[in-house]
C-alpha positions as CSV (number, residue, x, y, z in Angstrom):
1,X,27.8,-21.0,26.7
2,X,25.9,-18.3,25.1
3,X,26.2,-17.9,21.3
4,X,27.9,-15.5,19.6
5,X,26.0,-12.3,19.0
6,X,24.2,-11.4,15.4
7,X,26.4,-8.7,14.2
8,X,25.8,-8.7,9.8
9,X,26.8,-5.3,9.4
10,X,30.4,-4.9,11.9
11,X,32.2,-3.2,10.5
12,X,29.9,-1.0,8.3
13,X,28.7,2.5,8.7
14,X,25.1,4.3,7.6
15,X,23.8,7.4,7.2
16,X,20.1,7.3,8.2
17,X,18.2,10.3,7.4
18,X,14.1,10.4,8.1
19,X,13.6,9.2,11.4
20,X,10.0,8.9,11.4
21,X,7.8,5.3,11.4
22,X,10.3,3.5,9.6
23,X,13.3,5.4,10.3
24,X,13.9,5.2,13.9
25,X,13.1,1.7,14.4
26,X,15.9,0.9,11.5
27,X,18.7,3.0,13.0
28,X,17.7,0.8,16.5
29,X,18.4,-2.2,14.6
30,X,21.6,-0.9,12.7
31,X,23.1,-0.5,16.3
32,X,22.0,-3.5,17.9
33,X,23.3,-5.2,14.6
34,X,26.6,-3.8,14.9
35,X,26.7,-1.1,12.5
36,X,28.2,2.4,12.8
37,X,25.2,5.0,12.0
38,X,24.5,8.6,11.8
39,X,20.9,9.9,12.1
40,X,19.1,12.9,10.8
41,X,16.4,14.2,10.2
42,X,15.3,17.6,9.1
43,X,12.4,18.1,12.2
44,X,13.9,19.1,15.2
45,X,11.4,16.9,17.1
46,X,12.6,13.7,15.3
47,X,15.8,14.7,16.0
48,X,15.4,15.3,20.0
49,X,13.4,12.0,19.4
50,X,16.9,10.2,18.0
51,X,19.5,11.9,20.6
52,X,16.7,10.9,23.5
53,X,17.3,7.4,22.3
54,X,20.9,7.4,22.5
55,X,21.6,7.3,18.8
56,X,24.1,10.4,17.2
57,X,22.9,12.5,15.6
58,X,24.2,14.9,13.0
59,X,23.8,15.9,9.5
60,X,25.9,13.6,7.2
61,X,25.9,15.8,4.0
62,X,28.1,17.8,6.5
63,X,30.5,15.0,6.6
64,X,33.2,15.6,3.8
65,X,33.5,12.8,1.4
66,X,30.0,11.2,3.1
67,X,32.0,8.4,4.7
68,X,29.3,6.0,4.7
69,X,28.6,2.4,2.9
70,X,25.1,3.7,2.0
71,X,22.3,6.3,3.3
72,X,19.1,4.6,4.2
73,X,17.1,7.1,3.1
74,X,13.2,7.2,4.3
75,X,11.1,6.2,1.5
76,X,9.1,10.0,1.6
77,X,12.3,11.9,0.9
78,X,13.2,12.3,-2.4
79,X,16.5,11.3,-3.8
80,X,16.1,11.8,-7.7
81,X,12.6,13.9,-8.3
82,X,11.5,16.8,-7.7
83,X,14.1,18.1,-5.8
84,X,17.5,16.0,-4.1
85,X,17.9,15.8,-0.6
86,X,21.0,17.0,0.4
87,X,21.8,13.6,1.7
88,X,21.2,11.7,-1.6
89,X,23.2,14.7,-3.2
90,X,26.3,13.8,-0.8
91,X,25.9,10.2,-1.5
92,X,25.9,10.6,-5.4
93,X,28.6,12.4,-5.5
94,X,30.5,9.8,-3.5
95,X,29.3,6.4,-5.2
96,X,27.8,5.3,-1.6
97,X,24.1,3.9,-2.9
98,X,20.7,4.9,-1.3
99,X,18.6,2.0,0.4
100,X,15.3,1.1,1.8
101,X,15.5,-0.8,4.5
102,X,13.8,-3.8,3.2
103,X,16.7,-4.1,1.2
104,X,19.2,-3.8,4.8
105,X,16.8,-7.3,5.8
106,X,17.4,-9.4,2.6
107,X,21.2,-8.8,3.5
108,X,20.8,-9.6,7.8
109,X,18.7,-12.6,6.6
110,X,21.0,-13.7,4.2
111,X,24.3,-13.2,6.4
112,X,22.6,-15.0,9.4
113,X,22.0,-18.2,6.5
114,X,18.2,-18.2,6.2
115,X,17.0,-19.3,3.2
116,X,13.8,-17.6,3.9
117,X,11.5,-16.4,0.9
118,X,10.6,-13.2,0.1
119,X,7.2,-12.1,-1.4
120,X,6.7,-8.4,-2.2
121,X,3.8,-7.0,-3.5
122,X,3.1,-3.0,-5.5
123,X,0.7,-1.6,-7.3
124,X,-1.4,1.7,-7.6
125,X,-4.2,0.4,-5.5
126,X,-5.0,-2.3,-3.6
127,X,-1.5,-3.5,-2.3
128,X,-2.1,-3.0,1.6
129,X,-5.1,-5.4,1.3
130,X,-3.0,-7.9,-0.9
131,X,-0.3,-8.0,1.7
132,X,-2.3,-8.6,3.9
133,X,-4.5,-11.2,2.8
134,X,-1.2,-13.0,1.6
135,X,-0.2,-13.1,5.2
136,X,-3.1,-13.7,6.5
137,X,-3.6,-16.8,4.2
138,X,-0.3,-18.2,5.2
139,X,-0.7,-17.9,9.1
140,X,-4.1,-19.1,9.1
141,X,-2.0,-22.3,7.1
142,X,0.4,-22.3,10.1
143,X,3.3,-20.9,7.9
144,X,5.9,-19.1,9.1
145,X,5.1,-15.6,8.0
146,X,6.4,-11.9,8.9
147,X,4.5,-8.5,7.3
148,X,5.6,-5.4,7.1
149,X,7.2,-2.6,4.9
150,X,5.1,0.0,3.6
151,X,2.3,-1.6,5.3
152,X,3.0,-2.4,8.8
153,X,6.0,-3.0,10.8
154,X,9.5,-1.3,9.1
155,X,11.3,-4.4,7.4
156,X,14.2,-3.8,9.0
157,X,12.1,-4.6,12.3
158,X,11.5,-7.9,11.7
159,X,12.6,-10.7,13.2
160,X,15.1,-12.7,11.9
161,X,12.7,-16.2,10.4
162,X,14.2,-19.6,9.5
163,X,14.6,-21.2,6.1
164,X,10.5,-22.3,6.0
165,X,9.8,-18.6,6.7
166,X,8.5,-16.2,4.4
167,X,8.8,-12.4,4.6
168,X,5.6,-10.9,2.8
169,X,6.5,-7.1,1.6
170,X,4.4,-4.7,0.8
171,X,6.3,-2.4,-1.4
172,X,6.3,1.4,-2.5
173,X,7.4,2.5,-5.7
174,X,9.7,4.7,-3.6
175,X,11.4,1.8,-2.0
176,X,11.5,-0.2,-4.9
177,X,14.0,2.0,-6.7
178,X,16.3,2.1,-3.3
179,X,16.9,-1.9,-4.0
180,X,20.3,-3.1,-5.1
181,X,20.5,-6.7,-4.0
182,X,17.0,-7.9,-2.5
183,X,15.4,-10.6,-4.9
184,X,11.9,-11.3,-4.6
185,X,11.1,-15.2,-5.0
186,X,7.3,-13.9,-5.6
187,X,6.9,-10.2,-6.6
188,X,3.4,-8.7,-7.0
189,X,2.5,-6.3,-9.7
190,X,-1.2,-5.4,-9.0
191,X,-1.7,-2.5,-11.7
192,X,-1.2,1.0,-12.5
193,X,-2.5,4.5,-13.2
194,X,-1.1,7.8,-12.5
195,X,0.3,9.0,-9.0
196,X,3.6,10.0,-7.4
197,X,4.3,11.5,-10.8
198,X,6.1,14.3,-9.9
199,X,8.6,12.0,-7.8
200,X,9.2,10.0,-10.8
201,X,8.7,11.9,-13.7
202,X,5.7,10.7,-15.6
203,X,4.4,7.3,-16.4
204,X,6.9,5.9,-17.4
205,X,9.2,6.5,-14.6
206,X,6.7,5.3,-12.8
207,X,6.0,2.3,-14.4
208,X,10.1,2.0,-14.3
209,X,10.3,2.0,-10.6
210,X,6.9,-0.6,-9.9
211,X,8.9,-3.0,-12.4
212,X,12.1,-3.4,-9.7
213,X,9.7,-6.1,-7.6
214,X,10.8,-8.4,-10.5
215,X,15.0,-7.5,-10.5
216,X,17.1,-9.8,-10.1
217,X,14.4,-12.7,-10.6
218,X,15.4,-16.3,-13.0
219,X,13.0,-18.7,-13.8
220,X,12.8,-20.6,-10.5
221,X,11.0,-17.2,-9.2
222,X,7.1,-16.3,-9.8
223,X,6.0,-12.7,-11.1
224,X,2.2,-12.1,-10.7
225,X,0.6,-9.9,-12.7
226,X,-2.7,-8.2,-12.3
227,X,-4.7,-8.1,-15.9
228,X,-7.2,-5.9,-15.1
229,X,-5.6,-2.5,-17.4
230,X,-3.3,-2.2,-19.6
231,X,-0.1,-2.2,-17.9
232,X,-0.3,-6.2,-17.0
233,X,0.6,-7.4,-20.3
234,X,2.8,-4.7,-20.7
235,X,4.8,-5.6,-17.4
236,X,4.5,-9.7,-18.9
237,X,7.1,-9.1,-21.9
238,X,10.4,-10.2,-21.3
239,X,10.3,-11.8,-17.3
240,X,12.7,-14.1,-16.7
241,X,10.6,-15.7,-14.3
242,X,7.1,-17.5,-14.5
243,X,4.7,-14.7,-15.5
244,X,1.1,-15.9,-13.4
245,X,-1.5,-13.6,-14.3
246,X,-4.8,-12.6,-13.0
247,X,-7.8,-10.8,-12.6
248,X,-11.1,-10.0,-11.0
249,X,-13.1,-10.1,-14.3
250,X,-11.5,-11.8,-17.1
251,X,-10.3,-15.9,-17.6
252,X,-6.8,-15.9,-17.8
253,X,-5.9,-19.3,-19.0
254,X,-2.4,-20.6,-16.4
255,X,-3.7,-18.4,-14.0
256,X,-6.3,-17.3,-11.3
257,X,-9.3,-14.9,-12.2
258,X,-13.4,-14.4,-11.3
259,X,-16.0,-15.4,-12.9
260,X,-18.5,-13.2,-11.2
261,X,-17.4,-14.4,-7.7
262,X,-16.5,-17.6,-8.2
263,X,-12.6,-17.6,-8.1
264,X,-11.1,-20.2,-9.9
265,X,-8.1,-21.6,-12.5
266,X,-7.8,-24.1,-15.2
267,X,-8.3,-26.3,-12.2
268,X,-11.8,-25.7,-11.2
269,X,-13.3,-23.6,-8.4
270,X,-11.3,-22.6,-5.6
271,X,-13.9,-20.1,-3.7
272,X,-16.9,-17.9,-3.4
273,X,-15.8,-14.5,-2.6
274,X,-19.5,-14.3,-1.6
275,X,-18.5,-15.3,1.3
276,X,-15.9,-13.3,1.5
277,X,-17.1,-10.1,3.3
278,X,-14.1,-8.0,3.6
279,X,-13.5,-8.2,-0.1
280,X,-16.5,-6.5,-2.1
281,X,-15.6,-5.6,-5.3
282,X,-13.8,-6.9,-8.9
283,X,-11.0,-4.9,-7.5
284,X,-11.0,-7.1,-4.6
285,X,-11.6,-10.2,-6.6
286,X,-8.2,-9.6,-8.4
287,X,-6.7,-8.4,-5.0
288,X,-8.1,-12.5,-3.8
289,X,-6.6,-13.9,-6.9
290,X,-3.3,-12.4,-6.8
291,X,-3.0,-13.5,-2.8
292,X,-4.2,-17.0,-3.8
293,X,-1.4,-16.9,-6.7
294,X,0.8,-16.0,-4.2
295,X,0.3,-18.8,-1.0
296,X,-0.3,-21.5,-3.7
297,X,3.2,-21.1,-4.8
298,X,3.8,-21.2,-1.4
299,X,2.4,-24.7,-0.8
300,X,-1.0,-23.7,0.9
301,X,-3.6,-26.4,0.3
302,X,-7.2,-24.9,-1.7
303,X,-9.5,-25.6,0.6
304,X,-7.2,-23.9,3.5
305,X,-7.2,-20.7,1.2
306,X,-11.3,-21.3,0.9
307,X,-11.5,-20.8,4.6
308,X,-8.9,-18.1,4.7
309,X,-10.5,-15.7,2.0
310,X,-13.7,-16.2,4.2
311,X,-13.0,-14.8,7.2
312,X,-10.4,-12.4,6.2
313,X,-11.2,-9.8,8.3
314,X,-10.5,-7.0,6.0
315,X,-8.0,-3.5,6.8
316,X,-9.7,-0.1,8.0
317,X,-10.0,2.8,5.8
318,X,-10.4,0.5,2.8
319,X,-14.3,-0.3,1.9
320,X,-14.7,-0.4,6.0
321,X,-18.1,-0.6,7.0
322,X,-18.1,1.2,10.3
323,X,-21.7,1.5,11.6
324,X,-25.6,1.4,10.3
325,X,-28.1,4.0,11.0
326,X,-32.0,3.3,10.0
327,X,-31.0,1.2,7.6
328,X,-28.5,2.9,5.4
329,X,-24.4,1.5,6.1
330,X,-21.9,3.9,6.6
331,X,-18.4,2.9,4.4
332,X,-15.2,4.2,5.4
333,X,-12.5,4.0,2.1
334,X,-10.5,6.9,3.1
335,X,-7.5,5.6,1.4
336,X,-9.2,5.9,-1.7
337,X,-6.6,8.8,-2.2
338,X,-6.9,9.4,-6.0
339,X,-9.6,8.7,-8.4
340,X,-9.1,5.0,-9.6
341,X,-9.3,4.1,-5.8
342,X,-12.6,5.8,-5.9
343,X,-13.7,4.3,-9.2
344,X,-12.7,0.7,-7.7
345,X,-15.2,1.2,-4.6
346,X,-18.0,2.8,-6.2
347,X,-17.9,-0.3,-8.7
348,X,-18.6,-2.2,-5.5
349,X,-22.1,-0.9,-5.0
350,X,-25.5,0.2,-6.6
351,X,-26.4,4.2,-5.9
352,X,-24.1,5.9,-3.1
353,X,-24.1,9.3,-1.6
354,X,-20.3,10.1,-2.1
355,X,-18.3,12.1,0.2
356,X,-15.3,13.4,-1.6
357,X,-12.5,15.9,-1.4
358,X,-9.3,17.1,0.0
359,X,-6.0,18.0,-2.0
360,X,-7.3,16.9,-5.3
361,X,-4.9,14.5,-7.6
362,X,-4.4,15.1,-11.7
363,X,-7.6,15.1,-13.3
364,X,-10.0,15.5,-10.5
365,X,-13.1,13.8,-10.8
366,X,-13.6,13.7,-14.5
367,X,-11.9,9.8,-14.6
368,X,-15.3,8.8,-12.3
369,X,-17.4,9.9,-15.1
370,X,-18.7,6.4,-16.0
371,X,-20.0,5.8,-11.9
372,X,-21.8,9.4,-12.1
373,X,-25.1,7.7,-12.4
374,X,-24.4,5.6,-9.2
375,X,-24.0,8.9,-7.1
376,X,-27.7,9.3,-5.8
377,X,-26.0,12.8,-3.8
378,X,-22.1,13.8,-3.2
379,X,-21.3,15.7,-0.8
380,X,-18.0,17.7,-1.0
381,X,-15.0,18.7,1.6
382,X,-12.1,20.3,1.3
383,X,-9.6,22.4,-0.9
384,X,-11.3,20.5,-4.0
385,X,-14.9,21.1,-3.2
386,X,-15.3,24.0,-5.7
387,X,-13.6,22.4,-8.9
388,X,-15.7,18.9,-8.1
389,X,-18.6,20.9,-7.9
390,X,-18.3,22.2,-11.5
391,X,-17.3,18.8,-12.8
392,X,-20.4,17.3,-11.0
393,X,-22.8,19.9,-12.1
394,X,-21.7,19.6,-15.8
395,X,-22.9,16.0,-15.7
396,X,-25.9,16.5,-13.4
397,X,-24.7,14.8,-10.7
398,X,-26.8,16.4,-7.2
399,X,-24.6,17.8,-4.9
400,X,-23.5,20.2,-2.8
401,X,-20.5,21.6,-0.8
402,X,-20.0,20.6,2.8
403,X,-16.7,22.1,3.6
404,X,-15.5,19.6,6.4
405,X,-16.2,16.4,7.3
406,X,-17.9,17.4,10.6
407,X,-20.6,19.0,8.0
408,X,-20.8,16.4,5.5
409,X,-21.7,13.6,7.9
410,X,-25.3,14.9,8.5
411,X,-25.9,15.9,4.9
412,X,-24.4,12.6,4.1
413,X,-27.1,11.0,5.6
414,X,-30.0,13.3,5.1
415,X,-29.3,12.8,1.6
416,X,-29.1,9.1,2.1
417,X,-32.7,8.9,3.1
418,X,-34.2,11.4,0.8
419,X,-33.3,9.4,-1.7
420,X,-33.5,5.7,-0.4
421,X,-30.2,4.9,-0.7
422,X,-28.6,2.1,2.0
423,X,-24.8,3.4,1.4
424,X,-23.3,6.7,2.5
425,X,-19.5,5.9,1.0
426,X,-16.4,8.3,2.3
427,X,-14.3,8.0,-0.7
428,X,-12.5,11.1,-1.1
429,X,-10.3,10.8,-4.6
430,X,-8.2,13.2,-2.3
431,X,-5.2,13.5,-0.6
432,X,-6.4,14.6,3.5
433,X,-3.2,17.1,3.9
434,X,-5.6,20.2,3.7
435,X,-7.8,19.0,6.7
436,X,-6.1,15.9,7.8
437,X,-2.7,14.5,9.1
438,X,-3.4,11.6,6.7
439,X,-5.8,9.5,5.0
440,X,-5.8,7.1,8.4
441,X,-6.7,10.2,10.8
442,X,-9.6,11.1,8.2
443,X,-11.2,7.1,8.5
444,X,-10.6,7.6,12.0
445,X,-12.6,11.2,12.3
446,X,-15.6,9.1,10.0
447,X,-15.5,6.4,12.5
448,X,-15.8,8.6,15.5
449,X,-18.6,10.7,14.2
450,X,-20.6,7.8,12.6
451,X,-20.1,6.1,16.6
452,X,-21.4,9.5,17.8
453,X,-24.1,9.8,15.7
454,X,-25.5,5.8,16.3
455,X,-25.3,6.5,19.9
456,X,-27.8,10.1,19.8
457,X,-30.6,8.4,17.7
């Protein structure tokens, strides 16, 4: 007798607007989980895309009233700041509530009667590498564990998991603010400086939206908090959970921290990040510790996260050493989209020649003043090239202006032996919009031309 199908949202009907990587594969789900939708998408490709899939497709701020139970909005598309999408307009003003679609799992998972646990994990930086170091650690430990979210697979892809399962999250500060229900039994805060501002409307709506990963929490839940600025005790005050902190550089008595790159609690050692490859860096050592916070909460022995943090194998684009030529290594961070990013990596190393540029972020390169002296040579791309060059020549830094990637590579590398330094870094404290369909074609463009360039010597 074959069981009864999984239908959690019969009955219900969604608007689903932003059919792109996470958008599509949630409408898919919506149907095959019984729901009433309506796609859309403002690209006509997307929407020939949807239709070509057999999903309808229509505009629903069309649809008088909006007669929806809530618009699962894509996480890009505004809803608040700077400007409303029509959509989110048409849902205001009829009460229905906008959603991520990690929020549409925590309800399947809890109508099918899973107790599974949810880990979710923000931050300015670093949260791609913590998610997936978390589920690497608890794989590797033969846990039940599914990724996805902003990194990865769309959560509303997932597969349904069991009560030992645990969902590990990454999350945007755009979804976080689209959650109305979804409690995090672990929620991440890794840290904070300034981006997306103009979606949120300064800091502290910023800061507002990163602090959702702890909604909903009581004291049987965990929050983590990275220590490392100023926002981690900040973000302490007033959790009703159990507040675990930790850092790459500073003891943090009842939680997890470095000492150089020993990582360790009020317990003793737990590893050598020496020997963890993939994770250079005191950026990285907090990224370790907040990961190891995470799976020991989760019931992963010490010496199985030891052996995990060791041959983690790291995630491109993010301190990814992608070939050596005589001698010097050629580093691929291209998601080092803003400055602190760019800060974190060249803390990781000795003297560099930089690559930077693209669609520069607030305040340039001027936050990277203190790593100047590390910059042997920077070579400069993009629509920022000309206001980095000023910034570098008023603190002496050599330099000069490439203009494209394709340019920089060999300049990159002269300069690297001119001056006897063994790292070319791509770490661009840019946006890639102006040259680049994102940060991930950019890495790949590095990659290709460093592969090229290995193979003519």
């Amino acid at each position: 007798m074959n069981p009864a199908p999984f239908l959690p949202f019969a009955g219900q009907r969604f608007a689903v607007v932003g059919l792109g990587r996470a958008g599509l594969p949630s409408a898919r789900r919506l149907v095959e989980w019984g729901a009433e939708i309506l796609c859309w998408d403002d690209g006509e490709a997307a929407r020939a895309a949807a239709t070509a899939a057999g999903l309808p497709v229509g505009d629903p701020s069309a649809r008088a009233g909006f007669p929806f139970d809530a618009l699962l909005l894509s996480p890009g598309i505004p809803h608040i700041l700077p400007r409303v999408h029509p959509a989110a307009a048409a849902a205001k003003a009829a009460g229905v509530p906008v959603v991520c679609d990690a929020e549409l799992l925590y309800r399947a998972v809890r109508a099918a009667g899973s107790r599974a646990r949810f880990a979710g994990i923000t931050g300015t930086n670093g949260k791609s590498t913590t998610t997936a170091l978390v589920h690497h650690l608890l794989r590797r430990a033969g846990r039940d564990a599914e990724v996805g979210g902003n990194l990865g697979p769309a959560a509303l892809g997932l597969p349904l998991l069991g009560d030992a399962g645990i969902y590990v999250l990454e999350m945007s500060s755009y979804m976080l603010e689209r959650l109305v229900t979804l409690r995090f039994d672990i929620g991440v805060v890794l840290n904070l400086s300034p981006d997306h501002l103009d979606r949120h409307g300064g800091m502290d709506g910023y800061a507002g939206a990163k602090l959702h990963i702890f909604d909903r929490q009581h004291e049987g839940d965990l929050a983590v908090l990275g220590m490392d600025d100023a926002w981690g005790a900040h973000f302490a005050a007033g959790r009703a959970a159990r507040v675990m902190p930790v850092s790459g550089q500073a003891r943090q008595p009842g939680g997890i921290w470095a000492e150089g790159r020993l990582l360790r609690d009020d317990a003793g050692i737990i590893a050598d990040l020496d020997t963890a490859r993939a994770l250079p860096g005191s950026h990285n050592a907090q990224n370790a510790a907040a990961a190891t916070a995470v799976v020991l909460a989760l019931g992963v022995p010490r010496d199985a996260i030891a052996a995990g943090l060791a041959d983690f194998p790291g995630l491109p684009h993010r301190q990814e050493t992608v070939g050596t030529l005589d001698g010097i290594a050629f580093v691929n961070d291209s998601k080092a989209t803003n400055a602190d990013s760019t800060a974190r990596a060249l803390a990781s190393y000795g003297r560099v020649v930089l690559i930077a540029g693209g669609v520069p972020k607030a305040g340039g390169l001027e936050p990277l003043a203190q790593y100047f002296p590390r910059i042997a040579h920077a070579v400069l791309i993009g629509q920022s090239a000309p206001d980095f060059a000023a910034t570098l020549a008023a603190h002496g830094v050599p330099h000069h202006v490439a203009g494209t990637l394709e340019a920089a590579l060999p300049a990159a590398l002269a300069a690297a032996r001119d001056s006897g330094t063994g790292i070319v870094l791509l770490s661009p404290a840019c946006a890639s919009f102006d040259q680049f369909s994102g940060f991930d074609a950019r890495g790949d463009a590095f990659r290709a031309q460093v592969a090229s360039m290995m193979e003519t010597v």
